[in-house]
Backbone as JSON Lines, residues from 0, in Angstrom:
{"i":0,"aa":"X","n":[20.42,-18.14,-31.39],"ca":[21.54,-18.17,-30.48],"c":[22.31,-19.46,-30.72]}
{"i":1,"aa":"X","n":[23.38,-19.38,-31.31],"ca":[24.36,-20.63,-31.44],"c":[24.76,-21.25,-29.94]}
{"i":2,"aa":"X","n":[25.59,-22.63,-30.06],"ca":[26.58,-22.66,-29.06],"c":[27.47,-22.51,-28.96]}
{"i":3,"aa":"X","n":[28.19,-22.29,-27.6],"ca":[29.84,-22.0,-27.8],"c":[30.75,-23.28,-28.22]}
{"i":4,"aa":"X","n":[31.8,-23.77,-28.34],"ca":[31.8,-25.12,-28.72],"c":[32.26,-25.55,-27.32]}
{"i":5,"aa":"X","n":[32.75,-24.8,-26.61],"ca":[32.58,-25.61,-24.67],"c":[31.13,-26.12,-24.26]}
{"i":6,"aa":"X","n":[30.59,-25.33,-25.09],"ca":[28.86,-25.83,-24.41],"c":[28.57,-26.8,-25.02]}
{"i":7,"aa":"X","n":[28.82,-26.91,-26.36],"ca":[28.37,-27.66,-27.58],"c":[29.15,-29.04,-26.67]}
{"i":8,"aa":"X","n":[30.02,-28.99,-26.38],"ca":[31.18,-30.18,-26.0],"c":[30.56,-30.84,-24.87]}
{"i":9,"aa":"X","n":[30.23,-29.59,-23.85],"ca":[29.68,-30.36,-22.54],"c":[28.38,-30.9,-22.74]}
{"i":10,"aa":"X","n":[27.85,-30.38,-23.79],"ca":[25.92,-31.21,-23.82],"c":[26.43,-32.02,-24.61]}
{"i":11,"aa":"X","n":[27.36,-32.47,-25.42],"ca":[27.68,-33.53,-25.97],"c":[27.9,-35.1,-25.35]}
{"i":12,"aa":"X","n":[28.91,-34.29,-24.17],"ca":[29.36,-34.78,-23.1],"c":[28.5,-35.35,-22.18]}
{"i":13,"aa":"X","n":[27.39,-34.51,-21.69],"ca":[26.04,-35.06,-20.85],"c":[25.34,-35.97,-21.8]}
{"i":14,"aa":"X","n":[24.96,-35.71,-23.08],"ca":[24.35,-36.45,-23.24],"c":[24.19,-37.97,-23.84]}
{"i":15,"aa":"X","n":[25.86,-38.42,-23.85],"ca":[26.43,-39.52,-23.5],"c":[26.13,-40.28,-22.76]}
{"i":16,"aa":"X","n":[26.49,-39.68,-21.18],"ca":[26.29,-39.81,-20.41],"c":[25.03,-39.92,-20.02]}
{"i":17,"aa":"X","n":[23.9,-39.35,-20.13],"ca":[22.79,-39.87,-20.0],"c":[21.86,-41.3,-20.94]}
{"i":18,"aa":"X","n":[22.86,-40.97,-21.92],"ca":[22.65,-42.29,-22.66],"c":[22.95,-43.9,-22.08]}
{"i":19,"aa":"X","n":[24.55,-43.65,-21.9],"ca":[24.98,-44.82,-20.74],"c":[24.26,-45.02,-19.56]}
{"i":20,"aa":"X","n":[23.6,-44.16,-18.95],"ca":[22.64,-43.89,-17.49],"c":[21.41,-45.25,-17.99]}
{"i":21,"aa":"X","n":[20.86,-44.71,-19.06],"ca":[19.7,-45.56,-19.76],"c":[20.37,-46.54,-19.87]}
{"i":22,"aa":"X","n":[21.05,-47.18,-20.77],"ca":[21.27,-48.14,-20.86],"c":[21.0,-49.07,-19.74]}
{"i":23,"aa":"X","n":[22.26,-48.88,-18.9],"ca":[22.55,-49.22,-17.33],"c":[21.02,-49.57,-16.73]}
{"i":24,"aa":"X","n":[20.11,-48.73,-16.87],"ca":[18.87,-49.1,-15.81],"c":[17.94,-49.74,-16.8]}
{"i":25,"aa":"X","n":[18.07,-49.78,-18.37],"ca":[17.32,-50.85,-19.05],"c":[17.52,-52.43,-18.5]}
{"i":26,"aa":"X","n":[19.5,-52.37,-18.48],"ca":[20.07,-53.84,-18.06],"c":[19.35,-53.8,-16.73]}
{"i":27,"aa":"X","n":[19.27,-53.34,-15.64],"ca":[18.83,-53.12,-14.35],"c":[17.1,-53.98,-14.23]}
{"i":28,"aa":"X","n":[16.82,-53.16,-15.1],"ca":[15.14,-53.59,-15.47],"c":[15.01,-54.64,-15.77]}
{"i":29,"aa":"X","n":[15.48,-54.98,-16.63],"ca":[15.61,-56.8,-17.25],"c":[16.33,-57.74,-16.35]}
{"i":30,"aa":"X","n":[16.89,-57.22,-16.06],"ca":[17.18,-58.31,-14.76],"c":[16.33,-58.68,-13.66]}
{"i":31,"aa":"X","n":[15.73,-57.24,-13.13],"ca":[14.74,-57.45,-11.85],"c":[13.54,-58.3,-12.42]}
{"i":32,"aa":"X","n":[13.2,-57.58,-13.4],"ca":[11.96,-58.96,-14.53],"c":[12.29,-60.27,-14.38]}
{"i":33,"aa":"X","n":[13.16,-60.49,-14.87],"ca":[13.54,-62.14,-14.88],"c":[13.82,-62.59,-13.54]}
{"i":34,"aa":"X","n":[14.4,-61.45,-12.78],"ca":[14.2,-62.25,-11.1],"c":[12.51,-62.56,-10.55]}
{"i":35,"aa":"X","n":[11.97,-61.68,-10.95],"ca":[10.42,-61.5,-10.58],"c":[9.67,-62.74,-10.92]}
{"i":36,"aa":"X","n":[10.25,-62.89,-12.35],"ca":[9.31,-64.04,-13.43],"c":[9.69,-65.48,-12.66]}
{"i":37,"aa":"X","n":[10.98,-65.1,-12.22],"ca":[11.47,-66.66,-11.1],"c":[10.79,-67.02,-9.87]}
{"i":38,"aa":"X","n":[10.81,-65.68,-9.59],"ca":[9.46,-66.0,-8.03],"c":[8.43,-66.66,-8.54]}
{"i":39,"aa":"X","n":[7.79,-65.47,-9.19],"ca":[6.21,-65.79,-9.63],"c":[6.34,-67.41,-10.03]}
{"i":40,"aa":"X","n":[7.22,-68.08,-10.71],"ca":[7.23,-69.34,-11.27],"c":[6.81,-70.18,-9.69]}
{"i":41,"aa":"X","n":[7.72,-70.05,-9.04],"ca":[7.87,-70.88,-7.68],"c":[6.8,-70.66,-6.85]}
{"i":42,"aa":"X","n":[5.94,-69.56,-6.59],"ca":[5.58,-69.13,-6.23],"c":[4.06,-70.08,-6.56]}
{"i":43,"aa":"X","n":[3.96,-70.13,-8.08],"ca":[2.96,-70.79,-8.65],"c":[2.88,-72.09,-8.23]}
{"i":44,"aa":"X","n":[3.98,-72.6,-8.81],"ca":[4.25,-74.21,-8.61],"c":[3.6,-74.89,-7.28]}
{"i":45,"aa":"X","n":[4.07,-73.46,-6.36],"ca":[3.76,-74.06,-4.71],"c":[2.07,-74.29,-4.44]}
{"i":46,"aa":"X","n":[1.67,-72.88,-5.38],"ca":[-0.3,-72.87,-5.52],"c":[-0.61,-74.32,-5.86]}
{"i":47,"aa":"X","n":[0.06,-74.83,-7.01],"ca":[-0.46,-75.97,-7.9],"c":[-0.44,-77.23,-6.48]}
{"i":48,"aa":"X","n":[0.67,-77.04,-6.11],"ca":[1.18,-77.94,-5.23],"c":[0.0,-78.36,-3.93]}
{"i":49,"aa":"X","n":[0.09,-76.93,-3.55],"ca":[-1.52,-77.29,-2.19],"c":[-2.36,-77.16,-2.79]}
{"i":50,"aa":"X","n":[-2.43,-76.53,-3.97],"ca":[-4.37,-76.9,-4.55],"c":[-4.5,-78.29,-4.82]}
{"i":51,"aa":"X","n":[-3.42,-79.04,-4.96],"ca":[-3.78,-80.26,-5.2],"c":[-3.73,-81.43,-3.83]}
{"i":52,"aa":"X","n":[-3.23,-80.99,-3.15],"ca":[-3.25,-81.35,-1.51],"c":[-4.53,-81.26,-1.21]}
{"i":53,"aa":"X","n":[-4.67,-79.64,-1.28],"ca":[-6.32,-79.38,-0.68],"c":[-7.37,-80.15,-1.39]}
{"i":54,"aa":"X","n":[-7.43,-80.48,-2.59],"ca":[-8.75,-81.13,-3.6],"c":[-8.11,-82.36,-2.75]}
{"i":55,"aa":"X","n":[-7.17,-83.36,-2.91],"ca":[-7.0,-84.49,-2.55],"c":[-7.8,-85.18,-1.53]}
{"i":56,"aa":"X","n":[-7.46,-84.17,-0.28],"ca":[-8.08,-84.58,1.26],"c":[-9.42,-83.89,0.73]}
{"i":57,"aa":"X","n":[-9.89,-83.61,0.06],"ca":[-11.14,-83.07,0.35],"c":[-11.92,-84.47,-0.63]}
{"i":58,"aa":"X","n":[-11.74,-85.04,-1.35],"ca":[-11.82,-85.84,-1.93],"c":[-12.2,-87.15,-1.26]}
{"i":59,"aa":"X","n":[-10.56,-87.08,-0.21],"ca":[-10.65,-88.42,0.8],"c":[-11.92,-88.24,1.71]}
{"i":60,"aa":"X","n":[-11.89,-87.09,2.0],"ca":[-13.27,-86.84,3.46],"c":[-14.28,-86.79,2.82]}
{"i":61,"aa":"X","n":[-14.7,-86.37,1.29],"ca":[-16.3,-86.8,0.67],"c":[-16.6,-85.21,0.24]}
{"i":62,"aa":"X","n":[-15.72,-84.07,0.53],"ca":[-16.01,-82.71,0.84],"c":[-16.27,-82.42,-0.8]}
{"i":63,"aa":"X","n":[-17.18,-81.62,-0.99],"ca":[-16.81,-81.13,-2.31],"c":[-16.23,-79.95,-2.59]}
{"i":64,"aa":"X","n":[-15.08,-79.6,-3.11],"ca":[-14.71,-78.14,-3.08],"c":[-14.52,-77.54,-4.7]}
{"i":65,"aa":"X","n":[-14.87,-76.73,-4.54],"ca":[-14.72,-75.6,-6.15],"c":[-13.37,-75.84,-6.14]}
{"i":66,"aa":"X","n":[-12.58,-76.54,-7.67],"ca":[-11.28,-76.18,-8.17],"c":[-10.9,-74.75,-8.65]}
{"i":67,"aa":"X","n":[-9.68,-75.12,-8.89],"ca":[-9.15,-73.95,-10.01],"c":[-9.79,-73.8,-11.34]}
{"i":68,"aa":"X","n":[-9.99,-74.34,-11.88],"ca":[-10.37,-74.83,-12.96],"c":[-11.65,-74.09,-12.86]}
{"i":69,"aa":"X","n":[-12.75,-74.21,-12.2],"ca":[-14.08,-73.98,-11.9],"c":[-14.23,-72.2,-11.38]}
{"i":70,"aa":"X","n":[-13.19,-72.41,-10.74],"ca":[-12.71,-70.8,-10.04],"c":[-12.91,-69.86,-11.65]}
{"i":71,"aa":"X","n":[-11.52,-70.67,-11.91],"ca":[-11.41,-69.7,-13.33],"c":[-12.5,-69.37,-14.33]}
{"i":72,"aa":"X","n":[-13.22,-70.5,-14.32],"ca":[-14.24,-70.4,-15.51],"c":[-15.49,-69.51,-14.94]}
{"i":73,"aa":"X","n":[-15.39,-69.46,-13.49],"ca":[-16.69,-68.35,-12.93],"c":[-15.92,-66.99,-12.92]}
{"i":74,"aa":"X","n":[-15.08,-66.79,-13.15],"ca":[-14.33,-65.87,-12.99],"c":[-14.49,-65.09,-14.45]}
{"i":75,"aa":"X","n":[-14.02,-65.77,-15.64],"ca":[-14.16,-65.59,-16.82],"c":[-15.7,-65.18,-17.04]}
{"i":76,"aa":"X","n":[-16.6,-66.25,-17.01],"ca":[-17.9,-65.56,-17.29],"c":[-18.54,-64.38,-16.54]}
{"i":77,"aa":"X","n":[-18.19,-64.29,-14.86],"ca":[-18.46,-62.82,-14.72],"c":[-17.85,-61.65,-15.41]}
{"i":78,"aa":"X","n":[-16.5,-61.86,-16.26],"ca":[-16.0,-60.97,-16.61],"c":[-16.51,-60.18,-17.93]}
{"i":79,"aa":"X","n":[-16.84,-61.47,-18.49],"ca":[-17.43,-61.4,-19.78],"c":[-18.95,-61.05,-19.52]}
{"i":80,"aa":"X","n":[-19.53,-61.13,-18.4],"ca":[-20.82,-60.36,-18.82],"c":[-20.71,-58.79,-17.94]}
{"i":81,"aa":"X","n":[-19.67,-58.45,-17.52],"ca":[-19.3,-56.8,-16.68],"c":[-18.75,-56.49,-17.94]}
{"i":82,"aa":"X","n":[-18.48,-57.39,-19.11],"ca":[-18.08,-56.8,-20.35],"c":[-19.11,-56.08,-21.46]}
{"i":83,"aa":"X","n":[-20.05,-57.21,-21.11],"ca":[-21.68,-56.52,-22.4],"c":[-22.21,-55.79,-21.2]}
{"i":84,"aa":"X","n":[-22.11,-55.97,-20.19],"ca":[-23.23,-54.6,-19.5],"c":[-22.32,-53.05,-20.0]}
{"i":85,"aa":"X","n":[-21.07,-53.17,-19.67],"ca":[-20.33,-51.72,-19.83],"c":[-20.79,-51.56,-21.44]}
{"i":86,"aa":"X","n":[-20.45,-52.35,-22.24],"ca":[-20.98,-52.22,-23.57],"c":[-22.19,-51.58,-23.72]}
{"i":87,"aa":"X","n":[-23.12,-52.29,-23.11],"ca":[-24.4,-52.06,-23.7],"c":[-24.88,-50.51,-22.45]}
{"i":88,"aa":"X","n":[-23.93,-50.19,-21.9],"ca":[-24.15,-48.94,-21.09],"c":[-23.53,-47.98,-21.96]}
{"i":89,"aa":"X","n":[-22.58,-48.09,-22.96],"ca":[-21.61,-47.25,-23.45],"c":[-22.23,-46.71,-24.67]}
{"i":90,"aa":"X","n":[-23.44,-47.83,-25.23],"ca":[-23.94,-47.37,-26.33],"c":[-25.45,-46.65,-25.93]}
């Protein structure tokens, strides 16, 4: 079944138009990203900001508290051994 060339014209026509549609919400997308990536930045900065408040006074009063730093690295090694158990379950 061919097309008519009105049809041929109008899916030509749509699918232009759906092309420009994409475009439009790629630019859309990349923008909301880079707004996002701006929070998250500030957002961070502010973490860094009272984690270092909080260690400070805890420091001054004698307290000992788990850093970031320490967080992360218990964090990492539980990960890495929920990594060889799934492993060694998989085999």
């Amino acid at each position: 079944m061919s097309l008519t060339r009105e049809l041929e014209e109008l899916y030509k026509k749509t699918m232009e138009e759906a092309k420009k549609q994409l475009d439009t919400i790629d630019e859309e997308m990349e923008k909301e990203i880079q707004k996002t990536r701006t929070i998250l930045a500030k957002i961070q900065e502010s973490k860094q900001a009272f984690q270092q408040i909080y260690e400070g006074i805890a420091k001054l009063l004698g307290i000992e508290v788990e850093t970031n730093e320490e967080k992360d690295e218990e964090v990492a090694t539980k990960e890495k051994g929920e990594e060889a158990k799934n492993k060694e379950e998989d085999d």
